[in-house]
N, C-alpha and C positions, 0 to 999 in steps of 0.2 A: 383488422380482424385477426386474431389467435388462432393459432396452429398447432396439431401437437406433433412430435419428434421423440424418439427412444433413444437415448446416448447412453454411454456405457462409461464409469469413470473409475478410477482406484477409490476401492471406500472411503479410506483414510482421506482423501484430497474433498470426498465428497462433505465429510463429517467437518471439514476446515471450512468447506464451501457453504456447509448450511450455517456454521456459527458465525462465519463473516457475513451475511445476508442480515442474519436475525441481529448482529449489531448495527447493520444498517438501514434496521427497520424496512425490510424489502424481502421479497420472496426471492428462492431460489432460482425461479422462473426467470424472472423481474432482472437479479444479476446476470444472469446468463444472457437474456437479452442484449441488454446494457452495453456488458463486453463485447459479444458480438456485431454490433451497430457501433460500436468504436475501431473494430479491427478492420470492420469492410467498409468503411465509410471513409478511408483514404488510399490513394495506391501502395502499397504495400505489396511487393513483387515476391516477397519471402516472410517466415517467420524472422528472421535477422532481422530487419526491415523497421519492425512494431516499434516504436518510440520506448525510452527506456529514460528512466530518472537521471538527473543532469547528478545529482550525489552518487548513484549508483557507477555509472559511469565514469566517475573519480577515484570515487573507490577502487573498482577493479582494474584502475592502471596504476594505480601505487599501496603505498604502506599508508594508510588512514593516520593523520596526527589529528590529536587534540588539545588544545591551545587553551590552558585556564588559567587567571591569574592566582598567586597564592597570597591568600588574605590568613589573618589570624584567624583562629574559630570564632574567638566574642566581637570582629567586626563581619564574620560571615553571619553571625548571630542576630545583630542589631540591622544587618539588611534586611532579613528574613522578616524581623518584626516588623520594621520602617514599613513593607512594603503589603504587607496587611492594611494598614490604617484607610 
């Protein structure tokens, strides 16, 4: 059964919050939910707590490297094609 609530948010976060919904085919409602049935749905004694992306978390302990090999352009070229087919 649905319930309603009044929350009060920074527009701007709001106006992020309805274009990330509407690209997930979901209502605002619907996310808000969602998130909240994922925060309270394990013990989590703190905001610290909240599980956090295992790249993020890499991230913010050092300096991000990015590892690409260096190809000619006309075999970065023929990859690109190859991989159409």
């Amino acid at each position: 059964m649905d319930a309603k609530i009044t929350l009060s948010f920074d527009k701007q976060i709001i106006e992020k919050a309805k274009q990330y919904a509407e690209k997930q085919n979901i209502s605002l409602s619907r996310l808000m939910e969602y998130l909240l049935d994922k925060i309270t749905s394990d013990d989590y004694s703190s905001l610290e707590d909240l599980p956090v992306s295992d790249w993020v978390t890499a991230v913010s302990e050092g300096k991000a490297e990015y590892i690409t090999k260096k190809r000619k352009r006309s075999k970065l070229k023929d990859e690109y094609k190859n991989r159409k087919k």
